[in-house]
MOPAC internal coordinates of N, CA, C and O (Angstrom, degrees):
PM7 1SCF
backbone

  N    0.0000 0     0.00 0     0.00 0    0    0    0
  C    1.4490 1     0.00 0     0.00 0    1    0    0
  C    1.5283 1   111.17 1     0.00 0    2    1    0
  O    1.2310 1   114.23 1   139.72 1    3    2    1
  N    1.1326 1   128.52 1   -40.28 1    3    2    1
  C    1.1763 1   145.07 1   173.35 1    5    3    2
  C    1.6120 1   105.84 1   -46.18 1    6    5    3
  O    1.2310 1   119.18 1   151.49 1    7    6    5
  N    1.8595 1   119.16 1   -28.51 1    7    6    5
  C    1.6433 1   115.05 1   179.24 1    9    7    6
  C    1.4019 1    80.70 1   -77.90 1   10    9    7
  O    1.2310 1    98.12 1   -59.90 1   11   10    9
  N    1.0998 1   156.72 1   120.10 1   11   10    9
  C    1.7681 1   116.57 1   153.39 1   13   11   10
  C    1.6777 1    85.91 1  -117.09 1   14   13   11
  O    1.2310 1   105.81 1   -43.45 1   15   14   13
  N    1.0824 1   143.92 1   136.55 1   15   14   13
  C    1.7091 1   120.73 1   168.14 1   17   15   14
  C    1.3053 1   137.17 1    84.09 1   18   17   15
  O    1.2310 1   133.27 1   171.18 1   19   18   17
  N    2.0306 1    91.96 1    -8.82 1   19   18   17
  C    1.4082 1   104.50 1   131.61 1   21   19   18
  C    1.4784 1   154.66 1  -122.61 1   22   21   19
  O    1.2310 1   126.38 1    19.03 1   23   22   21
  N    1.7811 1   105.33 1  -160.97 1   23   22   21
  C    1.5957 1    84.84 1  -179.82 1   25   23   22
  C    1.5701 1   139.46 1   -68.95 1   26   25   23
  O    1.2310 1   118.28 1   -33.75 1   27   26   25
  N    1.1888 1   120.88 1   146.25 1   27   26   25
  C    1.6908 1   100.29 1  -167.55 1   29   27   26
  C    1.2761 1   112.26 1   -83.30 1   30   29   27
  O    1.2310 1   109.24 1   -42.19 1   31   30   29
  N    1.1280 1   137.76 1   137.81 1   31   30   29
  C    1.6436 1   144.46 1  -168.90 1   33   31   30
  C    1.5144 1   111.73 1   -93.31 1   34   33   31
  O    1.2310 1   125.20 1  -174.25 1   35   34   33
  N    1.8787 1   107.63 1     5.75 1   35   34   33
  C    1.5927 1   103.43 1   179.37 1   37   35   34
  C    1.7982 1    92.84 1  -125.15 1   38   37   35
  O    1.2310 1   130.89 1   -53.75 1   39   38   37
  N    1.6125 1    96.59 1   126.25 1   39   38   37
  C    0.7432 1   111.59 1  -161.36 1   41   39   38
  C    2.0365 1   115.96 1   -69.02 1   42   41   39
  O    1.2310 1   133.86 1  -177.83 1   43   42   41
  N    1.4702 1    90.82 1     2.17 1   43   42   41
  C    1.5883 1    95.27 1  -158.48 1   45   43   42
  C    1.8146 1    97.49 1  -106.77 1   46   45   43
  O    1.2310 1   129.91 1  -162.53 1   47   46   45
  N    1.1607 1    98.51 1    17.47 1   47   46   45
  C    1.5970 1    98.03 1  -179.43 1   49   47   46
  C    1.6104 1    96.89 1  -139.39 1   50   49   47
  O    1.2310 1   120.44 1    -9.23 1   51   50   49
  N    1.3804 1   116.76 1   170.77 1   51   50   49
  C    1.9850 1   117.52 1  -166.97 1   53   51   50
  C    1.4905 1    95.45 1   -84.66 1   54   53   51
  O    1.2310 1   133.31 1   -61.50 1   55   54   53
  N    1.2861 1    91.87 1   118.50 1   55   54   53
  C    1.5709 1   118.25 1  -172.86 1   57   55   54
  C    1.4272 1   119.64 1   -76.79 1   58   57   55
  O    1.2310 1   113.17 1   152.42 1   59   58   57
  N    1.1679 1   130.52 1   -27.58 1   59   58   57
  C    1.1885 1   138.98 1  -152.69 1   61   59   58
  C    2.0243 1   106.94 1   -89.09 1   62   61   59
  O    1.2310 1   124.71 1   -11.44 1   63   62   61
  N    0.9226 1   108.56 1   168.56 1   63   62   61
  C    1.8184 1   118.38 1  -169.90 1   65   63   62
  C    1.5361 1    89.33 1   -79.96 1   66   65   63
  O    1.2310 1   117.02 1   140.06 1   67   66   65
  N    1.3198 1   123.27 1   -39.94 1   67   66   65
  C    1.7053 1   125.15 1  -147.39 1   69   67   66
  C    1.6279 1    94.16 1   -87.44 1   70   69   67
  O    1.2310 1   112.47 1   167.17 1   71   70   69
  N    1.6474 1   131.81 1   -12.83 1   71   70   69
  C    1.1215 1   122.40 1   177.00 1   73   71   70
  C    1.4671 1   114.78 1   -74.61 1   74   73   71
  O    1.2310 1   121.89 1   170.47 1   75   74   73
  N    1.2625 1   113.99 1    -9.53 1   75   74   73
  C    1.8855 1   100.76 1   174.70 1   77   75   74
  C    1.5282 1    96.27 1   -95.30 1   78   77   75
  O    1.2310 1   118.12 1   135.39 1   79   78   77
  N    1.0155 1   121.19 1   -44.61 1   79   78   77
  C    1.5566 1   110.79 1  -172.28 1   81   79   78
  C    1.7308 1   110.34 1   -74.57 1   82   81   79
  O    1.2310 1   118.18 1  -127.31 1   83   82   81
  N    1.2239 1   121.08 1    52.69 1   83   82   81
  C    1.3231 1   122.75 1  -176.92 1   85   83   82
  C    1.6500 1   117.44 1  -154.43 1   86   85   83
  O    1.2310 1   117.44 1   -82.18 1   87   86   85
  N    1.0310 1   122.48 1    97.82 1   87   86   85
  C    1.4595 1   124.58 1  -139.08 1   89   87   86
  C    1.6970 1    95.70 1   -99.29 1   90   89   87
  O    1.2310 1   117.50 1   -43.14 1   91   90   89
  N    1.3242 1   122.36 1   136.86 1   91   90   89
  C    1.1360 1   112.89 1  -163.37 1   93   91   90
  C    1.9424 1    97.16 1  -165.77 1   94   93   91
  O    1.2310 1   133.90 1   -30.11 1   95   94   93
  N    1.7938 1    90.74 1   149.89 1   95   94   93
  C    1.4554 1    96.20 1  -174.86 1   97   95   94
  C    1.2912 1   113.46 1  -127.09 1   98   97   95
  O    1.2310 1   116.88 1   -68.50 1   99   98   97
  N    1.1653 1   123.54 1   111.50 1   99   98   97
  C    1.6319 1   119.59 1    59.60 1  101   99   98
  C    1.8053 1    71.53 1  -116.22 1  102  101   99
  O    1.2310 1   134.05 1   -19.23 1  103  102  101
  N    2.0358 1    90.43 1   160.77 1  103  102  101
  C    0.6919 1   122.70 1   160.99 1  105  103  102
  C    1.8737 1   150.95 1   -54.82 1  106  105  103
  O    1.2310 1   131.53 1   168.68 1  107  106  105
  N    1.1792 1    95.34 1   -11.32 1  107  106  105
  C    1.0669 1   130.93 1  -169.56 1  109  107  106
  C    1.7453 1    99.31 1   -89.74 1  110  109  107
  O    1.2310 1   114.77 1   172.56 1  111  110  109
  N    1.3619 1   127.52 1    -7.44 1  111  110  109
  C    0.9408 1   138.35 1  -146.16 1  113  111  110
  C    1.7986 1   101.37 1  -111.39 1  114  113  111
  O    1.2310 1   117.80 1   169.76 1  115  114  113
  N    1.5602 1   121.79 1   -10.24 1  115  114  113
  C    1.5169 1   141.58 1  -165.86 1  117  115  114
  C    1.1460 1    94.61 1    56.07 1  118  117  115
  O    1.2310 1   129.26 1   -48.48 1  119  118  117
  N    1.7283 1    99.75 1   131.52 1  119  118  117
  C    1.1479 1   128.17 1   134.50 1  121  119  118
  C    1.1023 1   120.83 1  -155.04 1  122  121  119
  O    1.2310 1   117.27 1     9.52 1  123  122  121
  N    1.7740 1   122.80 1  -170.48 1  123  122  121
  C    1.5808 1   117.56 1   151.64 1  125  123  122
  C    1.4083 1   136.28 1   -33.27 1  126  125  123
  O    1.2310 1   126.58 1   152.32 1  127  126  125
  N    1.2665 1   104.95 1   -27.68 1  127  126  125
  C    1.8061 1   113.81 1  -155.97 1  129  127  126
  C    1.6296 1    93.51 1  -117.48 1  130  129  127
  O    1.2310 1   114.45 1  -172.44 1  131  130  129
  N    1.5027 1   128.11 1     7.56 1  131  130  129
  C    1.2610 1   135.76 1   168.18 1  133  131  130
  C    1.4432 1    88.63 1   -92.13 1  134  133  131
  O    1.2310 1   124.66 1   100.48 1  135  134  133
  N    1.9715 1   108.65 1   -79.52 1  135  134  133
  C    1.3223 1    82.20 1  -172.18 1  137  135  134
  C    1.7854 1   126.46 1   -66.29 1  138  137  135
  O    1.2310 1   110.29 1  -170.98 1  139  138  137
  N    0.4565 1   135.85 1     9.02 1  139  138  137
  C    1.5818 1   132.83 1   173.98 1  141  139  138
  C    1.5395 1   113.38 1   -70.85 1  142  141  139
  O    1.2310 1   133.22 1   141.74 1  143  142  141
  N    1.4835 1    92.07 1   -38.26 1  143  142  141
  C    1.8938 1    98.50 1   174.96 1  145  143  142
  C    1.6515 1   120.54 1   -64.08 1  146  145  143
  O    1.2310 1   136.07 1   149.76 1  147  146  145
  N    1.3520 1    86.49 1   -30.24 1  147  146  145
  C    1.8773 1   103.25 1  -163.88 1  149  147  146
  C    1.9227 1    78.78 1   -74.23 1  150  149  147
  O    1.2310 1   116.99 1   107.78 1  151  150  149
  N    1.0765 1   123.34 1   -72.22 1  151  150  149
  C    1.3190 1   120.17 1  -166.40 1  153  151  150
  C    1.0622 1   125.63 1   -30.00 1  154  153  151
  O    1.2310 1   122.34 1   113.93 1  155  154  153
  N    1.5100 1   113.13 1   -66.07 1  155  154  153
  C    1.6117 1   133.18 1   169.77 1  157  155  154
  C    0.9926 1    93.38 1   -39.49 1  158  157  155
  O    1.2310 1   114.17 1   117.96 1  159  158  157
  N    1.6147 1   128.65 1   -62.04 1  159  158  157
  C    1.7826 1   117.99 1  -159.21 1  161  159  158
  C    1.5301 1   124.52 1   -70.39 1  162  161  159
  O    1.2310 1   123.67 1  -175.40 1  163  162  161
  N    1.2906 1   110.57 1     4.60 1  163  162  161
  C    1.5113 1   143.16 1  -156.41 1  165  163  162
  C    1.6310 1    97.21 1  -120.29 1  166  165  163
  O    1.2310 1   120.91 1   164.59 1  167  166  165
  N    1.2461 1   115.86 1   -15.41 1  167  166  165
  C    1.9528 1   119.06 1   170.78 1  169  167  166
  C    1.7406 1    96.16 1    90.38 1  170  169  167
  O    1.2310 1   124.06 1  -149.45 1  171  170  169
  N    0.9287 1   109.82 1    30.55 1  171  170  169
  C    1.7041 1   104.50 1   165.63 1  173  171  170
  C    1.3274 1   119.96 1   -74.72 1  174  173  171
  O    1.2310 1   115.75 1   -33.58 1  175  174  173
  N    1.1602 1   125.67 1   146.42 1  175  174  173
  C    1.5669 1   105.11 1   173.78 1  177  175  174
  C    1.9853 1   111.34 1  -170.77 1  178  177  175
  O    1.2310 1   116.98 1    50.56 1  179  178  177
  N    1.0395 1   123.34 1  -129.44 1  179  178  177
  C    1.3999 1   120.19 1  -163.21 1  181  179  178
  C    1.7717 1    94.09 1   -96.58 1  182  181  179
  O    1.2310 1   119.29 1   149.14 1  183  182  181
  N    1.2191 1   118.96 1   -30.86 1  183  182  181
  C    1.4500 1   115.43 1   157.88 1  185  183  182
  C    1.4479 1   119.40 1   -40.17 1  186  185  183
  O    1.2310 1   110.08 1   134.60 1  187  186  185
  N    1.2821 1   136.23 1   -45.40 1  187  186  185
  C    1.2758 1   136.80 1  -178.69 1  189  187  186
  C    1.6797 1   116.17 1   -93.64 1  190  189  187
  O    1.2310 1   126.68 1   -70.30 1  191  190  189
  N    1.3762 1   104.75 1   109.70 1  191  190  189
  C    1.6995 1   112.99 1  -162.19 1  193  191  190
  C    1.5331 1    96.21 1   -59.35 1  194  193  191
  O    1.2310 1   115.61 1   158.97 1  195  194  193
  N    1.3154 1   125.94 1   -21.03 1  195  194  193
  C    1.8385 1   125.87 1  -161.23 1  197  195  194
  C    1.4540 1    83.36 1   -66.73 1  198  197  195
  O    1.2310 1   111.15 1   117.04 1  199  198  197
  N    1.4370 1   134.27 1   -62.96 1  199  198  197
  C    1.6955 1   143.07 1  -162.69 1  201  199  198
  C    1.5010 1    90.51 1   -30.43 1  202  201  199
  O    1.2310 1   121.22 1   120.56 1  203  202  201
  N    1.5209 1   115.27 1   -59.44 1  203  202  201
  C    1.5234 1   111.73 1  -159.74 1  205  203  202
  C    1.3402 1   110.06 1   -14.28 1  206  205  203
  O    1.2310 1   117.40 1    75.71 1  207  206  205
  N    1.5021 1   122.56 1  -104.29 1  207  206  205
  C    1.3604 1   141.15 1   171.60 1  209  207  206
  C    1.0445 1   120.39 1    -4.95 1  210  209  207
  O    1.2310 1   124.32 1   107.03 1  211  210  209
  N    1.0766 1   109.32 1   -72.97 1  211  210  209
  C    1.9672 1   115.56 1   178.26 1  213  211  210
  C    1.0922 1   107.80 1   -64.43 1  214  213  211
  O    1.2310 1   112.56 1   161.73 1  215  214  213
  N    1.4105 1   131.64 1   -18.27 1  215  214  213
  C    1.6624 1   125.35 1   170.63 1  217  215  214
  C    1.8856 1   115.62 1   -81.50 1  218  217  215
  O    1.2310 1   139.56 1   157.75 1  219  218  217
  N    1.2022 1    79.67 1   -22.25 1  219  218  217
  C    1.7978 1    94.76 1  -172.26 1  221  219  218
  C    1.9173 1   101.52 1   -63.70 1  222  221  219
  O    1.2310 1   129.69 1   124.56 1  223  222  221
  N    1.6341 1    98.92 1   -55.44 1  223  222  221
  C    1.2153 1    98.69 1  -168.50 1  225  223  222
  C    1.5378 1   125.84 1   -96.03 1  226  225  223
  O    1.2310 1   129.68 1   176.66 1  227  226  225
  N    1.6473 1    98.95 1    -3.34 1  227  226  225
  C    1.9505 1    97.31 1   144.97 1  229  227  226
  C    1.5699 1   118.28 1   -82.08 1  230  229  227
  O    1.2310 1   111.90 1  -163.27 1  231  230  229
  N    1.2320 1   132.87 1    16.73 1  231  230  229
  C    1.4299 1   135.53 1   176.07 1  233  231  230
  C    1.5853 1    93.70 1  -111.74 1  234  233  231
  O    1.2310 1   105.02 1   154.03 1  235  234  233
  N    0.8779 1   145.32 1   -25.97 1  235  234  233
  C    1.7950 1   166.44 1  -170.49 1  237  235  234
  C    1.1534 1    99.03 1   -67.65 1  238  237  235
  O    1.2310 1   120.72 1   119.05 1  239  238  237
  N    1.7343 1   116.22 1   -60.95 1  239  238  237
  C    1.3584 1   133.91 1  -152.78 1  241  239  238
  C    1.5826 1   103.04 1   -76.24 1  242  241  239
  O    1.2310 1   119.13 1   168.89 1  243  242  241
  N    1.1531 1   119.26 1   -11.11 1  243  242  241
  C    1.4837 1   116.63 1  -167.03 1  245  243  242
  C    1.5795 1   112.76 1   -74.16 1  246  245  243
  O    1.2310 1   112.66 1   -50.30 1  247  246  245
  N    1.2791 1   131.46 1   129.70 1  247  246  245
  C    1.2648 1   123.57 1  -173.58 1  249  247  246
  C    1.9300 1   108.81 1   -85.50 1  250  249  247
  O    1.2310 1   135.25 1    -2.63 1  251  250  249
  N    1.2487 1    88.10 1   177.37 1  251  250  249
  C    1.9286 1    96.80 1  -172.73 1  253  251  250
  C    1.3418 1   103.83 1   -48.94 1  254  253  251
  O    1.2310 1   120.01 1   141.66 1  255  254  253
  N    1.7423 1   117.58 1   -38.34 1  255  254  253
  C    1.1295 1   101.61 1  -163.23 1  257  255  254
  C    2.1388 1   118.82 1   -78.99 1  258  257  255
  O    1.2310 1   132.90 1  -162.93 1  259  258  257
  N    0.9526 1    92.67 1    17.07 1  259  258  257
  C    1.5629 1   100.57 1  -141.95 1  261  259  258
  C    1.1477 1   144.28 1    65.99 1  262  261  259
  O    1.2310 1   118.55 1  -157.85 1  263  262  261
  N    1.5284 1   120.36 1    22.15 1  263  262  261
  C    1.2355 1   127.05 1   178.54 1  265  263  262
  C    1.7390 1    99.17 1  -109.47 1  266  265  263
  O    1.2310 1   123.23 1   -40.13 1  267  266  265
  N    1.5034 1   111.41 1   139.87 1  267  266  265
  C    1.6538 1   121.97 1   142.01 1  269  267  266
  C    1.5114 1   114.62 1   -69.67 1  270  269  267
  O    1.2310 1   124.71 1   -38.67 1  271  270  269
  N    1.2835 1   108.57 1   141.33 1  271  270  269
  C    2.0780 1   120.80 1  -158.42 1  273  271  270
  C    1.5386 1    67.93 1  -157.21 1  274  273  271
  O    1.2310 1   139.89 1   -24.26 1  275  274  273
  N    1.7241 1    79.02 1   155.74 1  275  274  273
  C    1.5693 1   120.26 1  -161.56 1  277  275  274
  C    0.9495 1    88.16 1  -106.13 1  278  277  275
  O    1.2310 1   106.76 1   166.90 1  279  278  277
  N    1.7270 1   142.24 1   -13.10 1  279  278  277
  C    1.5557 1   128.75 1  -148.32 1  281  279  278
  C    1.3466 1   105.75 1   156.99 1  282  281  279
  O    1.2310 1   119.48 1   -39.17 1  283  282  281
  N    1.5655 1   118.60 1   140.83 1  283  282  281
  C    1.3594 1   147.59 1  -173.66 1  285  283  282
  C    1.9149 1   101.86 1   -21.75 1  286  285  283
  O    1.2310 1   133.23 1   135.94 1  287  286  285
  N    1.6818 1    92.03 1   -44.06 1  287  286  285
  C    1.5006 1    88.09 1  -169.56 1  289  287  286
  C    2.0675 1   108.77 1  -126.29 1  290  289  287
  O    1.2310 1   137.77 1   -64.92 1  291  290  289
  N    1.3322 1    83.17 1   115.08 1  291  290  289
  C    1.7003 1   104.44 1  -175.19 1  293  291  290
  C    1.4779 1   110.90 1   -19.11 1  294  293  291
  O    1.2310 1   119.48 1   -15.90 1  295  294  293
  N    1.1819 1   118.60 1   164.10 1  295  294  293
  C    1.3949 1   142.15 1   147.44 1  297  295  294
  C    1.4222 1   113.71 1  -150.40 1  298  297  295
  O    1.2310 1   130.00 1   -63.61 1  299  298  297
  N    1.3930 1    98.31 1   116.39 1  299  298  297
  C    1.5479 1    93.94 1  -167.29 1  301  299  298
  C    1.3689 1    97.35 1   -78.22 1  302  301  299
  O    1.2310 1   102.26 1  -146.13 1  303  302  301
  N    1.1986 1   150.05 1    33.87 1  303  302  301
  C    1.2454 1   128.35 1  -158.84 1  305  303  302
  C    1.8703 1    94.95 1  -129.30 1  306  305  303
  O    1.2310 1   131.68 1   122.77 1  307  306  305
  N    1.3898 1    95.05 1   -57.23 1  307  306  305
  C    1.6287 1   100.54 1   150.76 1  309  307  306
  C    1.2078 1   139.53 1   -59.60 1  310  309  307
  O    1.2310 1   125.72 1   127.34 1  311  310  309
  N    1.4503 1   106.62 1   -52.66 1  311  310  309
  C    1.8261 1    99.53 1   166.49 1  313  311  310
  C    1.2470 1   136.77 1   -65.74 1  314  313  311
  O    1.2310 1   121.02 1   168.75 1  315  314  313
  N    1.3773 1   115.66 1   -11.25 1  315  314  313
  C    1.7006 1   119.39 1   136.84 1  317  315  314
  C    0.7173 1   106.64 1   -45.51 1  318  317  315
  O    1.2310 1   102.52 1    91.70 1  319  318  317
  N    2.0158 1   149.62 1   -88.30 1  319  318  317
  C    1.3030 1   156.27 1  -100.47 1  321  319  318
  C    2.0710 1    80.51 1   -94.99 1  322  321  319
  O    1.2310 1   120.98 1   132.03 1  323  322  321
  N    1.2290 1   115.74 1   -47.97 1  323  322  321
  C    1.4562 1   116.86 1  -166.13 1  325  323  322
  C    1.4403 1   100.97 1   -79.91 1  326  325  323
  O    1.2310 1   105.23 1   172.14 1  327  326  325
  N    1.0148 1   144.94 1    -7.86 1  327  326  325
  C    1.4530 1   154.90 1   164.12 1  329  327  326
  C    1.5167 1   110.35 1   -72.62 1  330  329  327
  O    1.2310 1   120.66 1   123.93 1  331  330  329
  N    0.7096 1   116.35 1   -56.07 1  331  330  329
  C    1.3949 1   152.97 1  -173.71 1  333  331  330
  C    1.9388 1    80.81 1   -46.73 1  334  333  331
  O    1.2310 1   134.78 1    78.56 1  335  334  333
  N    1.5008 1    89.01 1  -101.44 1  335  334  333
  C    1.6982 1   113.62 1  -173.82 1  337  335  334
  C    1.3876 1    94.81 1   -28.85 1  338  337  335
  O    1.2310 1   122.88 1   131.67 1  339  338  337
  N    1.4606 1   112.08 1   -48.33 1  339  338  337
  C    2.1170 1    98.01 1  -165.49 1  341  339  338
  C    1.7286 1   108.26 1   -78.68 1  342  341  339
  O    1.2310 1   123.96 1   154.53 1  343  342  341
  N    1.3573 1   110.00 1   -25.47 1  343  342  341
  C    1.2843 1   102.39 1   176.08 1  345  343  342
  C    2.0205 1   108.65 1   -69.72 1  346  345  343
  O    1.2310 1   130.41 1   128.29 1  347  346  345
  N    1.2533 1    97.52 1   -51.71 1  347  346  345
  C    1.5883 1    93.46 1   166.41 1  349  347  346
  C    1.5897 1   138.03 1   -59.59 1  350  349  347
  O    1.2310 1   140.13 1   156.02 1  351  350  349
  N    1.1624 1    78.55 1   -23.98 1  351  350  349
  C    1.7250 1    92.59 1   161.56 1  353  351  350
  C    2.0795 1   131.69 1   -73.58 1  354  353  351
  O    1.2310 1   121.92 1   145.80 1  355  354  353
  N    1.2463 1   113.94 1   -34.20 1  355  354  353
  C    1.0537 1   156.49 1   134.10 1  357  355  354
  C    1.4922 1   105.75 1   -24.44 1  358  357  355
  O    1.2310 1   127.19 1    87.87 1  359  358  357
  N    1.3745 1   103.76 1   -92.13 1  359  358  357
  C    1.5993 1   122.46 1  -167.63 1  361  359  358
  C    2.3571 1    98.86 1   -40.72 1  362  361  359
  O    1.2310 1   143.91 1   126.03 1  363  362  361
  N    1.5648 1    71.15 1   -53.97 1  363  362  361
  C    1.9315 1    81.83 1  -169.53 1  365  363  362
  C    1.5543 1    99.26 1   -58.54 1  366  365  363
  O    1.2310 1   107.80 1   124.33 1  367  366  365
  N    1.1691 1   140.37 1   -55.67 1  367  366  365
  C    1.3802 1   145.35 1  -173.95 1  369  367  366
  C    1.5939 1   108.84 1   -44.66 1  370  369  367
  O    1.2310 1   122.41 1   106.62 1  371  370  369
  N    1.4381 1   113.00 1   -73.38 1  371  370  369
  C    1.2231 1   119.93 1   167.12 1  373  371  370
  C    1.6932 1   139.37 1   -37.15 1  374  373  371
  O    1.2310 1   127.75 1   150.59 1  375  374  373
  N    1.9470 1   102.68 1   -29.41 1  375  374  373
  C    0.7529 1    96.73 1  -172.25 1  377  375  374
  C    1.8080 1   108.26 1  -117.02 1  378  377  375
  O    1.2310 1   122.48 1  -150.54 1  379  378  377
  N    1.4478 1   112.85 1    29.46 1  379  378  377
  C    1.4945 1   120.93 1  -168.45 1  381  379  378
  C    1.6389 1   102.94 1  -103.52 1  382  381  379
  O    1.2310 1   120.10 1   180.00 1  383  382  381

């Protein structure tokens, strides 16, 4: 938790700072809102000051409409599935 937002130092996983802040579906695919799920599902929650941040800026990410989008231009088909994950992600955080 302590990497959360930075770069990764193993070269065999997406290295770069811009891969957590980039929300993307399927999940399986790394990102912030992957790991955030693994955490929550792991009993993380408002007890652990590290959550702060990374919780701050998947609540950030949410567009006007209330949906999380992968990108400038919708897919409703995904931004459910990523809605979905951040609302469940959320729910688990809040309620651990």
């Amino acid at each position: 938790m302590s990497r959360f937002f930075q770069k990764s130092p193993h070269s065999n996983f997406y290295e770069g700072r811009k891969n957590w802040t980039t929300l993307k579906y399927p999940s399986n695919r790394c990102s912030g809102l992957a790991a955030l799920e693994i955490l929550t599902k792991m009993g993380k929650g408002p007890d652990d000051p590290r959550m702060d941040k990374p919780i701050k800026w998947l609540i950030a990410q949410r567009y006007r409409d209330g949906l999380w989008t992968e990108s400038n231009r919708p897919h409703m088909e995904r931004d459910q599935w990523l809605t979905l994950g951040a609302l469940e992600t959320l729910n688990r955080y809040n309620n651990s």
